[in-house]
C-alpha positions as CSV (number, residue, x, y, z in Angstrom):
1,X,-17.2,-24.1,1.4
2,X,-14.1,-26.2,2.3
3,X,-10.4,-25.4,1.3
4,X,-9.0,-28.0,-0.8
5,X,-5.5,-26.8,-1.6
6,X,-2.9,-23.8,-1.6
7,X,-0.5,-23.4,-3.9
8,X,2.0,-20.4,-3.5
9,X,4.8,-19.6,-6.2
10,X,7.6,-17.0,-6.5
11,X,7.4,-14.3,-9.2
12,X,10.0,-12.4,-11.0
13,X,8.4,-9.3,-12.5
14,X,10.6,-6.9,-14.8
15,X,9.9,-3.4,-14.6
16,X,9.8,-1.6,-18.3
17,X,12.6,1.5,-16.6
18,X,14.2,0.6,-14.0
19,X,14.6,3.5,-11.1
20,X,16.2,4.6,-8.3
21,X,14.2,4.1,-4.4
22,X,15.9,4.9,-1.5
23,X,19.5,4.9,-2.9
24,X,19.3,1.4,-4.8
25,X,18.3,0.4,-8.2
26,X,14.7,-1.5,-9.1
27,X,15.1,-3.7,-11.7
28,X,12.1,-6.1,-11.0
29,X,8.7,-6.7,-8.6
30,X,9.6,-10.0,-6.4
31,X,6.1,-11.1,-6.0
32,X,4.9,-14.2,-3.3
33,X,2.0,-15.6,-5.2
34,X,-1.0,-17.8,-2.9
35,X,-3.9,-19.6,-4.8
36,X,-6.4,-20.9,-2.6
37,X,-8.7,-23.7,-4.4
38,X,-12.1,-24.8,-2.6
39,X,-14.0,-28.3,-2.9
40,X,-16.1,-26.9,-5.4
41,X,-13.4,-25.6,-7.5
42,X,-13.7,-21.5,-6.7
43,X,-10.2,-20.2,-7.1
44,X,-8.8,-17.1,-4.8
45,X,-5.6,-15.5,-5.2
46,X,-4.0,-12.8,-3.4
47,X,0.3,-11.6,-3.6
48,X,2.6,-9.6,-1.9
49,X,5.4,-7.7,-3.9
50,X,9.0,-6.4,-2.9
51,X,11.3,-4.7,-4.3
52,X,13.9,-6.7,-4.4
53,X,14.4,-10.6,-4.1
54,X,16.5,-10.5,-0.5
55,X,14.1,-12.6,1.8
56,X,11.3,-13.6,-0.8
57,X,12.4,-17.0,-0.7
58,X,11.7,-17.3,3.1
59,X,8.2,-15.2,2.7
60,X,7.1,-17.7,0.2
61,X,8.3,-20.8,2.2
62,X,6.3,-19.4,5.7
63,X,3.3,-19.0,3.3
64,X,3.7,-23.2,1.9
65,X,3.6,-23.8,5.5
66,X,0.9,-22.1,7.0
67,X,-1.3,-22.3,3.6
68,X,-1.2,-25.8,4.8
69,X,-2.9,-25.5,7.7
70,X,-5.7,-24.0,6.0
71,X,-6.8,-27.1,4.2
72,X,-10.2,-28.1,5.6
73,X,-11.0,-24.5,6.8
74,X,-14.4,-23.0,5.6
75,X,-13.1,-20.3,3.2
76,X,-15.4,-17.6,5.0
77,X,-14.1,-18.2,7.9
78,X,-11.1,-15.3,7.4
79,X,-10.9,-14.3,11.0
80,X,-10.2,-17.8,12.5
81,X,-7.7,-18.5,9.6
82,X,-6.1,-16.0,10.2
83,X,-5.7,-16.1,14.1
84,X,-4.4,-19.8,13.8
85,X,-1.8,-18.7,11.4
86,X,-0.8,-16.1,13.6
87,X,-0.7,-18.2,16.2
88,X,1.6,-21.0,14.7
89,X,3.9,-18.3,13.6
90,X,4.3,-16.2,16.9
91,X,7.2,-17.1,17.7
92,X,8.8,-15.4,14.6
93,X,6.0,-12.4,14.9
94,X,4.0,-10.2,15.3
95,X,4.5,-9.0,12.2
96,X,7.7,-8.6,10.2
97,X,8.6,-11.7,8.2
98,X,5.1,-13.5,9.5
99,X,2.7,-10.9,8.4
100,X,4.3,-10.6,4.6
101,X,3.5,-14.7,5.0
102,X,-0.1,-14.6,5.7
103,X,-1.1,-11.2,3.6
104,X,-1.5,-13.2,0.5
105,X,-3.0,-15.9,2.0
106,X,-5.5,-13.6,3.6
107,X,-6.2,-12.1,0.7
108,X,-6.9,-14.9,-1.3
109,X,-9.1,-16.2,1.0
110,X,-11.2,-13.1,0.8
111,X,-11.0,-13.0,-2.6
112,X,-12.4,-16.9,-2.6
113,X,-15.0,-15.8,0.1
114,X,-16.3,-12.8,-2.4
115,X,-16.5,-15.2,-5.2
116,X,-18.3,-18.0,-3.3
117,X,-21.2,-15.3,-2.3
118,X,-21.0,-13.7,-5.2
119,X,-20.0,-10.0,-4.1
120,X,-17.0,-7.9,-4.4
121,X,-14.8,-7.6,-1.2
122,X,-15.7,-3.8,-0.7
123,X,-19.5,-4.9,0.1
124,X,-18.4,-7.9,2.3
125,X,-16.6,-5.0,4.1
126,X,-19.6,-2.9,4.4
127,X,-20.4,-1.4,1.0
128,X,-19.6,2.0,1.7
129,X,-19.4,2.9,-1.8
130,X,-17.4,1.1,-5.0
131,X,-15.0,3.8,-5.8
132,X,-11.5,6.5,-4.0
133,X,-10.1,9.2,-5.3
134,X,-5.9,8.5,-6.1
135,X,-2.8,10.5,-6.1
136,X,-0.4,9.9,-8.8
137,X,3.1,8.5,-7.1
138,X,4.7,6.8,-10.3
139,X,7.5,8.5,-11.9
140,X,8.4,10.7,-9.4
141,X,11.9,10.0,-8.0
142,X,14.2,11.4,-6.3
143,X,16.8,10.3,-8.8
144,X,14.5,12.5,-11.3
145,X,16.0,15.7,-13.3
146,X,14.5,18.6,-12.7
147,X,13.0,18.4,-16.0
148,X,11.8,15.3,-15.5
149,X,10.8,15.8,-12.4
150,X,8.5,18.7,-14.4
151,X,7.7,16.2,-17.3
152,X,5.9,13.4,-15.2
153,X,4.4,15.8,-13.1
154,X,2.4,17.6,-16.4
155,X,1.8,14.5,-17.6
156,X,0.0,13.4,-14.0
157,X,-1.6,16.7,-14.1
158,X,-2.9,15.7,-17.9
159,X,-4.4,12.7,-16.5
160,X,-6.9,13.9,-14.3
161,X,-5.0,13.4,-11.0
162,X,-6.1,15.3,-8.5
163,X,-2.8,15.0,-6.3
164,X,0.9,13.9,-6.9
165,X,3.7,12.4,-4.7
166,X,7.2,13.2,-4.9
167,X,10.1,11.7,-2.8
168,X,12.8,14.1,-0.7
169,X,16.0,12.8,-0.1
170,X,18.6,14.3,2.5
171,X,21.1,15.4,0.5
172,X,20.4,18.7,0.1
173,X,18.7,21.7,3.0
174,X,15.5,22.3,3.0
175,X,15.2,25.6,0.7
176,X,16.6,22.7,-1.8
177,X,13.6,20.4,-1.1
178,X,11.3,23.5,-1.6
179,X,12.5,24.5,-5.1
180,X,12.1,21.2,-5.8
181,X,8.4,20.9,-5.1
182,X,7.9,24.4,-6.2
183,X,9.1,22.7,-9.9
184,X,6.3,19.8,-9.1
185,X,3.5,22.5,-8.4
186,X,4.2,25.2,-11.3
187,X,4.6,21.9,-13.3
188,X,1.4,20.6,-12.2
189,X,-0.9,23.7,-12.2
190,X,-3.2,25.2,-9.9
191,X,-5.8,22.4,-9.5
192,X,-3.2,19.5,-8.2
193,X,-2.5,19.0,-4.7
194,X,1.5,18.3,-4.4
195,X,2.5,16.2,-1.7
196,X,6.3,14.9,-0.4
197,X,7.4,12.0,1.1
198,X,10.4,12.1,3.3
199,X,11.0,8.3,3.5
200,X,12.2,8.5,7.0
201,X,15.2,10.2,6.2
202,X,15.4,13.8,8.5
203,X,15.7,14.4,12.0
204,X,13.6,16.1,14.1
205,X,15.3,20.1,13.6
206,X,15.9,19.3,9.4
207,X,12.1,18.1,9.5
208,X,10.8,21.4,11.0
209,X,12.9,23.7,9.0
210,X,11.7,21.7,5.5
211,X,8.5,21.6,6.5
212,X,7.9,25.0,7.0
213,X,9.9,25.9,4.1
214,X,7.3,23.1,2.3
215,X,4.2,24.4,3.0
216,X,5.0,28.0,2.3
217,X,5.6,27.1,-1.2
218,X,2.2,25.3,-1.2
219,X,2.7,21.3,-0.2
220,X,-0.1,19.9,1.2
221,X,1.0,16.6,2.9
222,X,4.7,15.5,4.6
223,X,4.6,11.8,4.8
224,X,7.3,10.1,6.7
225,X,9.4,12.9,7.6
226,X,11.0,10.9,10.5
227,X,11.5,7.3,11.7
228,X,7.8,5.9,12.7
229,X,9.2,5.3,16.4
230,X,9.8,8.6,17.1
231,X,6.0,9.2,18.0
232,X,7.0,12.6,20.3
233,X,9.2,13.8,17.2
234,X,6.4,13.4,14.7
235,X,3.5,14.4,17.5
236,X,5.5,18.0,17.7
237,X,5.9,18.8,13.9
238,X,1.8,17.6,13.4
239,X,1.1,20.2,15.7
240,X,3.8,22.9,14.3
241,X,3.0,22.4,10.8
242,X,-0.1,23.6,9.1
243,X,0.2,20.7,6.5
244,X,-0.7,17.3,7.0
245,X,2.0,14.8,8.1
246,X,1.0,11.8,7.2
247,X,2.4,8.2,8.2
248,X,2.0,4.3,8.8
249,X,3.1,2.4,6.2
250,X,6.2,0.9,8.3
251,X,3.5,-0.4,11.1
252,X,3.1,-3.8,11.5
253,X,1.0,-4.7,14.7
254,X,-2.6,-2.7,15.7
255,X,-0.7,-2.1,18.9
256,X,2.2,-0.2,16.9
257,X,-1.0,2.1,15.3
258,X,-2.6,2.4,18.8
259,X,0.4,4.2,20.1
260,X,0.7,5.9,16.9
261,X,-2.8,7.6,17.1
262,X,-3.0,7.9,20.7
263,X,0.6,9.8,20.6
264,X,-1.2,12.7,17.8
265,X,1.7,11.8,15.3
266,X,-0.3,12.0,12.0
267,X,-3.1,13.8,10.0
268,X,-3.8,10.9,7.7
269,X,-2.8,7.7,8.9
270,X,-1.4,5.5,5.9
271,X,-2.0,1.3,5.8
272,X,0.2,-1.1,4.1
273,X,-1.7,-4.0,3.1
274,X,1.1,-6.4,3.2
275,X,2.6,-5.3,6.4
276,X,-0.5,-5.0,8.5
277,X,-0.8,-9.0,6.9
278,X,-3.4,-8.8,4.9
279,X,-7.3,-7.5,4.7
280,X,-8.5,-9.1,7.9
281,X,-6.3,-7.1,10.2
282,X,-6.5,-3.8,8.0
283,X,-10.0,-3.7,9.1
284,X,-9.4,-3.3,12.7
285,X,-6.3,-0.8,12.3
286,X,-8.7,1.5,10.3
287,X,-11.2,1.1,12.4
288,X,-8.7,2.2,14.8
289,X,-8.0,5.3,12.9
290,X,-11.9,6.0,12.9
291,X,-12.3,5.9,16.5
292,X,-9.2,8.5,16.6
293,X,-11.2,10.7,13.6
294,X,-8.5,10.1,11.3
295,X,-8.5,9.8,7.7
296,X,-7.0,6.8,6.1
297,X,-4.9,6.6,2.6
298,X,-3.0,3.5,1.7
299,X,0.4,2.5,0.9
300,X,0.7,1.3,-2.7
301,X,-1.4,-1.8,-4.3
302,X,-4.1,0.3,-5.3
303,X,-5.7,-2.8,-6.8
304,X,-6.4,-4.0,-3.4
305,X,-6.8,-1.1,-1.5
306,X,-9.3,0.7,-3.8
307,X,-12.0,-2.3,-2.2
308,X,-10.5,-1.6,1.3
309,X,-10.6,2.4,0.8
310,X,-13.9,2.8,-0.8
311,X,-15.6,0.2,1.8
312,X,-14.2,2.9,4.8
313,X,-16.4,6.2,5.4
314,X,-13.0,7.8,6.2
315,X,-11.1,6.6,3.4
316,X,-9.7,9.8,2.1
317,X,-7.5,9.0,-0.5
318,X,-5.4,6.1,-2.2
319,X,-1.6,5.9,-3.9
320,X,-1.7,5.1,-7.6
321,X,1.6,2.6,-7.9
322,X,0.6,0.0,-10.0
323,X,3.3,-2.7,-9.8
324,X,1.5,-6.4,-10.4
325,X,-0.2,-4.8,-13.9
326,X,2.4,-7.6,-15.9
327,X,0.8,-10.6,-14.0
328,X,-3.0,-9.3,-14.8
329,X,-5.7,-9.2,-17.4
330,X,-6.1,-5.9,-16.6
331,X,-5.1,-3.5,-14.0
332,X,-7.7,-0.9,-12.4
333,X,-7.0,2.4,-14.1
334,X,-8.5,5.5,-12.6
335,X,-11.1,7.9,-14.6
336,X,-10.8,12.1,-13.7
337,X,-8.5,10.5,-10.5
338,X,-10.9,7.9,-9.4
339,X,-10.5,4.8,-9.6
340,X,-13.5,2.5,-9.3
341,X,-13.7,-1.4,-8.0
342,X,-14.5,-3.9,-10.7
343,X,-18.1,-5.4,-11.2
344,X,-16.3,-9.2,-10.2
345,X,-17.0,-10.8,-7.3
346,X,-13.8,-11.0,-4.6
347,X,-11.6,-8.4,-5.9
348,X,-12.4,-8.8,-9.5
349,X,-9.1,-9.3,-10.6
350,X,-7.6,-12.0,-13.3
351,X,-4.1,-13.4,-13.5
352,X,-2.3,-13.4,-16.8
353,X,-2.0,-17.4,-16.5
354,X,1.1,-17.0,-19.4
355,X,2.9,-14.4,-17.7
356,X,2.4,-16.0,-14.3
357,X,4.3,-18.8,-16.0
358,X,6.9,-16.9,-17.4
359,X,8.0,-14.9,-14.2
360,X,7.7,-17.6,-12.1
361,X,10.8,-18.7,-10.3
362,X,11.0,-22.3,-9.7
């Protein structure tokens, strides 16, 4: 089935309280829209989102141009689509700016591709099975109270989720960062993992000291405790800690996760959908991951990744951060901390064709 036209559009998406993430405040979910239309009138759509609007405008204006290219393409063929935009953007890539470009291309093509055979995108990935267990990482801020901080975790906990994420910042030593969690696990109760995320903000010595301190409190999982280049750094607390640090969501290229694995840096090796540039390269940085024996989770979109976890026999576990729920007919939601793909063909999902209009930037 030929393409016959791609439209991509800019997006504006309030957030009902706005937070605090890595020392700024998030007022709104920039999202870089791509609809793929085929001759016989099948629709795909797939988006990236950011947090703020710096650079979105560029994103969106790489996608215009390499949609293009894609008119006349068979819309199952995702891998040469996807090579040919990749290689009319090399200059600017690999990855950075050019991968956020393609991802929503790439995903609307796959989401075109599941609706033109009639199956959802985890069985065109191999049908492993249709549902993942998530972790709760909403509402969990650094920026948080410590009776906040106690109040979203209970409420989590009353949810069903099996696991909750909380963010560290530097600011304060690492006995600091453990009474912290310690308020997220007696919050939580005895039957929810608690896991941290660093966000690349200790050295090596501050990461050893609060991980230890971590873990003997009862944290499960350190993700991102230093900057994803220092692979020796990150190789030597893996091995020191008897938690799992986890890591990957700042990777870009499968040679970036090659080193990565190879160098023993994580436990759990984390995917970001829009930074690897969409589904068709996810598949070969997980299959990565396999070949190294290591378990996969995913960085945010959860609507997405759900299909791209659940199609992976070592998808372990995916990050509940529901941020494009405004723009749909109705976001996935999990049940007892799963959260299942829907019945639809491609990834099941339906825009909100008034809100679409009413965020959209012109």
């Amino acid at each position: 089935m030929k393409i016959a036209s791609v439209t991509v559009d800019i997006l504006e998406v309030p957030v009902e309280d706005a937070y605090v993430a890595a020392g700024r405040t998030i007022d709104a979910n920039w999202h870089v829209l791509a609809r793929i239309r085929t001759s016989d009138g099948t629709e795909g759509f797939g988006y990236v989102v950011k947090l703020g609007a710096q650079l979105v405008q560029p994103i969106a204006q790489a996608a215009r141009e390499l949609g293009e290219s894609l008119v006349g393409m068979d819309v199952l063929d995702t891998e040469a689509a996807w090579q040919q935009m990749s290689r009319a953007g090399k200059w600017v890539g690999p990855g950075g700016l050019l991968h956020w470009a393609i991802a929503p291309l790439d995903i609307a093509m796959w989401d075109a591709a599941g609706k033109v055979q009639g199956q959802p995108i985890w069985r065109l990935l191999g049908g492993f099975r249709d549902h993942i267990p998530a972790y709760a990482s909403d509402r969990l801020w650094y920026s948080l109270s410590y009776e906040e901080l106690a109040e979203s975790a209970r409420n989590h906990a009353a949810n069903g989720y099996p696991g909750i994420k909380l963010r560290l910042g530097k600011e304060i030593g690492p006995a600091a960062q453990a009474e912290r969690a310690q308020i997220a696990i007696d919050a939580a109760g005895p039957n929810v993992a608690v896991m941290v995320d660093g966000t690349e903000s200790w050295d090596l010595p501050y990461a050893r000291a609060a991980g230890r301190a971590l873990q003997e409190v009862g944290v499960t999982w350190l993700e991102d405790p230093l900057h994803h280049e220092n692979l020796e750094g990150l190789s030597s607390l893996a091995s020191a800690l008897d938690l799992a640090v986890t890591g990957g969501e700042n990777l870009y290229t499968l040679h970036q996760f090659r080193h990565t694995l190879e160098a023993g840096a994580v436990d759990v090796l984390i995917l970001d959908l829009f930074r690897v540039g969409g589904i068709t390269p996810w598949r070969k940085a997980a299959a990565l991951a396999e070949a190294h024996r290591i378990p996969l989770s995913g960085h945010v979109a959860p609507e997405f990744h759900l299909h791209l976890l659940a199609a992976a026999p070592h998808g372990e576990i995916l990050e509940y951060m529901p941020r494009s729920g405004a723009i749909l007919t109705a976001m996935p939601e999990p049940v007892s901390g799963v959260l299942t793909a829907p019945d639809g063909a491609g990834h099941g999902l339906e825009l909100n064709e008034p809100a679409v209009k009413r965020y959209k930037v012109s």
